[in-house]
Backbone as CSV, one residue per row, in Angstrom:
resi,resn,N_x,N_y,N_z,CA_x,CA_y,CA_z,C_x,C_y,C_z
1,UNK,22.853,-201.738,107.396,24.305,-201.913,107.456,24.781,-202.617,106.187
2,UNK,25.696,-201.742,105.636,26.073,-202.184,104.293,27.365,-204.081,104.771
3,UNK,27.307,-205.052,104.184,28.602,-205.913,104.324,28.635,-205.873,102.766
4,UNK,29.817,-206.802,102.830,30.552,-206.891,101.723,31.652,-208.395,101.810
5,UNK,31.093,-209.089,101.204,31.983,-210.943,101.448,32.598,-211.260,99.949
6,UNK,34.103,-210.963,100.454,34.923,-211.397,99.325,35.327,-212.326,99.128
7,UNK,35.613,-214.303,97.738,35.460,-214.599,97.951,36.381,-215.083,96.551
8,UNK,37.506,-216.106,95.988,38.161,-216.398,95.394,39.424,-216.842,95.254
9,UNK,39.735,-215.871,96.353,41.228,-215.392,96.236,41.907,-217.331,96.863
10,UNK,43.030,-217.372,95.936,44.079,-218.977,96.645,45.480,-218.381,96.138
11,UNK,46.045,-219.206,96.248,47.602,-219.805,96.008,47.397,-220.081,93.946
12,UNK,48.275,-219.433,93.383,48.400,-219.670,91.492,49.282,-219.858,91.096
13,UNK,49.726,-219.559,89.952,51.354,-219.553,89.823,51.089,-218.566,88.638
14,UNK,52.519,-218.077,88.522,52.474,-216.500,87.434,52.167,-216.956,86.392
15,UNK,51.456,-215.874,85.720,50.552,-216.272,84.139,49.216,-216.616,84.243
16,UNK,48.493,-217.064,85.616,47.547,-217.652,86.021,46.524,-216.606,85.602
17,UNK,45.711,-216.965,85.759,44.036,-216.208,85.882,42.927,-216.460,87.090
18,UNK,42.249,-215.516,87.606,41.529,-215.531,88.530,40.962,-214.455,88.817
19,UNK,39.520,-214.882,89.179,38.524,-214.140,89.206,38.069,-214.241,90.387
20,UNK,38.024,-212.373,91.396,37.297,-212.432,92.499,36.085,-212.265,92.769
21,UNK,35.420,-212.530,94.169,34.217,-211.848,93.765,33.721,-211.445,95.040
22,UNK,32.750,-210.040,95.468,32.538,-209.385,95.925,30.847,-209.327,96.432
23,UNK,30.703,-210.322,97.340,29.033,-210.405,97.593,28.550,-209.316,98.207
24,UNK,27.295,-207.935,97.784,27.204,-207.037,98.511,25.569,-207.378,99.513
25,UNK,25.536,-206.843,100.248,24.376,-206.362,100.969,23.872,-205.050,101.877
26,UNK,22.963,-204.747,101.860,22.047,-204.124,102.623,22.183,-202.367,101.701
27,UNK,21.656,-202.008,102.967,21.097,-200.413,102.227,21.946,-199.534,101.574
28,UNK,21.698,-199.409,100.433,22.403,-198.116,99.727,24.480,-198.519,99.233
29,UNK,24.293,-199.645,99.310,26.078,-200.109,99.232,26.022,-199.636,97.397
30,UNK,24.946,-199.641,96.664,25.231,-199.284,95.210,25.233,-197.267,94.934
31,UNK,25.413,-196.996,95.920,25.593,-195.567,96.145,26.935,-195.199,95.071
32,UNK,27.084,-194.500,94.271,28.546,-194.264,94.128,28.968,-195.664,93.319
33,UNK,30.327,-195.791,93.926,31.004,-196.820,93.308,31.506,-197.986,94.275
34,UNK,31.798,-199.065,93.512,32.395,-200.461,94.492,33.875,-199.963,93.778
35,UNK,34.781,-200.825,94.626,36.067,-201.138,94.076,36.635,-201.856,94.807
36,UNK,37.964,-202.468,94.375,39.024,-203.408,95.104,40.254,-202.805,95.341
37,UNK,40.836,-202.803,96.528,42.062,-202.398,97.316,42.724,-204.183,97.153
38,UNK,44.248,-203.303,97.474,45.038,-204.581,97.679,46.061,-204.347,99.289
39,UNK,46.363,-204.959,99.869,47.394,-204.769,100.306,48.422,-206.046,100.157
40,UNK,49.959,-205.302,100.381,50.541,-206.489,100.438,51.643,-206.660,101.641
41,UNK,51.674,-207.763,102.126,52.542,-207.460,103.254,54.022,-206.234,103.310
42,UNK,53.113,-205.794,104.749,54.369,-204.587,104.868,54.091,-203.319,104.600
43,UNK,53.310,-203.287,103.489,52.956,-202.422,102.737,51.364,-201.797,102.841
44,UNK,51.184,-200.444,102.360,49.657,-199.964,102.519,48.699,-200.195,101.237
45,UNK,47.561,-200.256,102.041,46.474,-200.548,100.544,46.602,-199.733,99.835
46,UNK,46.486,-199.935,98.468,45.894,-199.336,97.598,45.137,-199.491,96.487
47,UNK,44.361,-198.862,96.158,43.371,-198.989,95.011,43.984,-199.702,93.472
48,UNK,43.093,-200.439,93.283,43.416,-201.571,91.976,42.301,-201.107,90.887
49,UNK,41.110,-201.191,91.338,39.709,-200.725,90.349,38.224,-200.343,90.959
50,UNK,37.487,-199.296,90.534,36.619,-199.298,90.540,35.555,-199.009,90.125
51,UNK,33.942,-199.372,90.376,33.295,-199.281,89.327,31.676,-198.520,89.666
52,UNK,31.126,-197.843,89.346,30.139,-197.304,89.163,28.786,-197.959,88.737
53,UNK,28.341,-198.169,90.367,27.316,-199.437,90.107,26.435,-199.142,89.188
54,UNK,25.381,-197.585,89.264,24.474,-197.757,88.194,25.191,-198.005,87.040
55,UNK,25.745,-197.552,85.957,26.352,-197.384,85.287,27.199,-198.343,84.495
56,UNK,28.133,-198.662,85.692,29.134,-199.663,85.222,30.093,-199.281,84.707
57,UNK,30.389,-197.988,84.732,31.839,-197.228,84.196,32.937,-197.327,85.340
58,UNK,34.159,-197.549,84.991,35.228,-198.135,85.441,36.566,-197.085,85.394
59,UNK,37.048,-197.869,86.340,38.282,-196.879,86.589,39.799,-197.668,87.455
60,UNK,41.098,-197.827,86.417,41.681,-198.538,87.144,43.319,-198.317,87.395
61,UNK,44.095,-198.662,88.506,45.206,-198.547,88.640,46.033,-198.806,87.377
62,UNK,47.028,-197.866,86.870,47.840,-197.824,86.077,48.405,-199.773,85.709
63,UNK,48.873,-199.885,87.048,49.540,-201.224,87.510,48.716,-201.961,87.444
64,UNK,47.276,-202.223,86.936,46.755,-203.563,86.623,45.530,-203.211,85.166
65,UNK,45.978,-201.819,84.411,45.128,-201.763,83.342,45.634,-202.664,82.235
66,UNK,44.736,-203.552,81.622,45.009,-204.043,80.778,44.840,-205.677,81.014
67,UNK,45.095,-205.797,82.462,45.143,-207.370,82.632,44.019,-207.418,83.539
68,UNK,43.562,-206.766,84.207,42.610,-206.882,85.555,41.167,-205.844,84.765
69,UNK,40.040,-206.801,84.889,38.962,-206.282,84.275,37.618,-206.472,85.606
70,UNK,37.006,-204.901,85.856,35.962,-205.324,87.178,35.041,-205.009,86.446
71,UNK,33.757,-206.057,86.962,32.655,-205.801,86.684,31.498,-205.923,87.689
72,UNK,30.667,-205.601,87.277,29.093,-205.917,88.721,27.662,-206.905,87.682
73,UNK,27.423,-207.679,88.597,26.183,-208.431,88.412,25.377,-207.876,89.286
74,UNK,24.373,-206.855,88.783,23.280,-206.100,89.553,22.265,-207.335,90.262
75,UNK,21.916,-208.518,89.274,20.850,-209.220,89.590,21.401,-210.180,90.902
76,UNK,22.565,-210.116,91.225,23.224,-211.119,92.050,24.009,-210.214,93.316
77,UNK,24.055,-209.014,92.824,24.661,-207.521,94.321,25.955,-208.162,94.012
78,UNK,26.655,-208.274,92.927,28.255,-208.980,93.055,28.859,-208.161,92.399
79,UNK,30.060,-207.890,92.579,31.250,-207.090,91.784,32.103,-208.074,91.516
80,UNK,32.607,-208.336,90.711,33.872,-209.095,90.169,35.013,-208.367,90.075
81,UNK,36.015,-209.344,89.894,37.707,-208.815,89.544,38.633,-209.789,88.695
82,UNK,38.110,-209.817,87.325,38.578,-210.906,86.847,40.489,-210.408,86.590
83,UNK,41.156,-211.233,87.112,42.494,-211.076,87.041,43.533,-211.411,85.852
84,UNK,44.226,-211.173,85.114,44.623,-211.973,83.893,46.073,-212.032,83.954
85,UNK,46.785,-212.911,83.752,48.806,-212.497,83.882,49.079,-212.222,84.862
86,UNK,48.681,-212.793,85.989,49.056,-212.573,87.085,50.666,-213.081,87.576
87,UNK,51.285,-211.944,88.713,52.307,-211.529,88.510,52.847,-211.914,90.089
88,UNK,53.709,-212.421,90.640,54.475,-212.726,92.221,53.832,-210.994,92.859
89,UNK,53.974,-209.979,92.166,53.721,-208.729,92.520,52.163,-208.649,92.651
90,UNK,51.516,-209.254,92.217,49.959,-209.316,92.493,49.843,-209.717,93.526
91,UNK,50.255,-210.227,94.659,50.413,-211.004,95.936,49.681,-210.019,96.949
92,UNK,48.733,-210.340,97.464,48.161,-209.743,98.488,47.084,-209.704,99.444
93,UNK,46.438,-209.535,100.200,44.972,-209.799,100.334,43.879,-208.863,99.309
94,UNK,43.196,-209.146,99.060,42.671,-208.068,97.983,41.078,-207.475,98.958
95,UNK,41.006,-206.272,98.811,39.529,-205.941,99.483,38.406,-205.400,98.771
96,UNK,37.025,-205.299,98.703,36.249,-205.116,98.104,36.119,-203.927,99.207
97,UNK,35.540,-202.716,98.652,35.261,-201.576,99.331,33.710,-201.176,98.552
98,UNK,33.066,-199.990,99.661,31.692,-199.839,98.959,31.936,-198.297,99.128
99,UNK,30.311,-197.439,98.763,30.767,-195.634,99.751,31.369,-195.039,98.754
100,UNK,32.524,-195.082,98.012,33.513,-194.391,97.130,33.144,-193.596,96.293
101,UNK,33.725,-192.566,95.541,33.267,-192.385,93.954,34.199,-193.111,93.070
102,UNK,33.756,-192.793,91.888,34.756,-193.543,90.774,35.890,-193.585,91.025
103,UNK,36.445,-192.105,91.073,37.802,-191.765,90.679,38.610,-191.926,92.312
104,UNK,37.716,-192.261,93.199,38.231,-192.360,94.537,39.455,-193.109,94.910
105,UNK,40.701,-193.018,94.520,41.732,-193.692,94.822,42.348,-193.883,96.456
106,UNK,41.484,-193.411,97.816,42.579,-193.477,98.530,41.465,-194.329,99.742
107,UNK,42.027,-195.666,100.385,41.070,-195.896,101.093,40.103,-195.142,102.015
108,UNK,40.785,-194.015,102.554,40.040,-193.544,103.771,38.396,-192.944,103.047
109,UNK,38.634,-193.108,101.681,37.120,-192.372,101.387,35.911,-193.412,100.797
110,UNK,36.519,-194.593,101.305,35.390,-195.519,101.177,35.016,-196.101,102.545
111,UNK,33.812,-195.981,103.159,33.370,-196.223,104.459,32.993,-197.593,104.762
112,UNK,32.461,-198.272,103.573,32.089,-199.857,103.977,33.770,-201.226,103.200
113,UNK,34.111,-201.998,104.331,34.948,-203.239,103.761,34.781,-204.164,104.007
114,UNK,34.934,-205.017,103.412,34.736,-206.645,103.180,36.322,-206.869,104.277
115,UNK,36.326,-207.907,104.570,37.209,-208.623,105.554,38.692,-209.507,104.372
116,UNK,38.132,-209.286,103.197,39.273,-209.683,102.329,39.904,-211.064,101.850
117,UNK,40.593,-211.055,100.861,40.599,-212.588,100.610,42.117,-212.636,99.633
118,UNK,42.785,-213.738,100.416,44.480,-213.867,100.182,44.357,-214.461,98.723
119,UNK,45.474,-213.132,97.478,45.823,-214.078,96.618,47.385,-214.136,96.853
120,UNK,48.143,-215.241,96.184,48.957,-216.011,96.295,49.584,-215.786,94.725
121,UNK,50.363,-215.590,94.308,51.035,-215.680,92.788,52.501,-216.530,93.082
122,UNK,52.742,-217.745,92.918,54.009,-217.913,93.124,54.599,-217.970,91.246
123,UNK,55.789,-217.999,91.983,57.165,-217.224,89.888,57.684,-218.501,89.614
């Protein structure tokens, strides 16, 4: 059974920086690709980045290229989400997903989730 424990996310203020992180375990979760969903109240998840465990090739929402950089620590099963300029609009719980391919933008095609972790951007 694949889990997935996400683990960073607080309360910042805009301009801030923050880095999530994504503890994986058990069989086969480096299948494919990891990535991070967001949701924000009210509203439906959607895909922010993801990344191609062997590999490490990346792939990311329009709306956070440039400031939001993911990466994986193979020796540690961790995915990161380092955040940069963070924005009141960054506000959300953020989720680590496993299962996916790269280019997989829509949750229903990633089968394993982490339980998620609240960020906070206040303006």
């Amino acid at each position: 059974q694949v889990q997935l424990v996400e683990s960073g996310g607080r309360l910042v203020q805009a301009g801030d920086s923050l880095t999530l992180s994504c503890a994986a375990s058990g069989p086969s979760f480096g299948e494919g690709a990891m990535a991070w969903f967001r949701q924000a109240p009210g509203k439906e998840r959607v895909f922010v980045a993801s990344i191609r465990w062997r590999e490490g090739t990346t792939y990311y929402a329009d709306s956070v290229q440039g400031r939001f950089t993911i990466s994986r620590d193979k020796a540690k099963n961790t995915v990161l989400l380092q955040m940069n300029r963070l924005q009141p609009e960054d506000t959300a719980v953020y989720y680590c997903a496993a299962g996916g391919g790269l280019l997989n933008t829509r949750p229903v095609l990633y089968p394993y989730w982490g339980q998620g972790t609240q960020v906070t951007v206040s303006s």
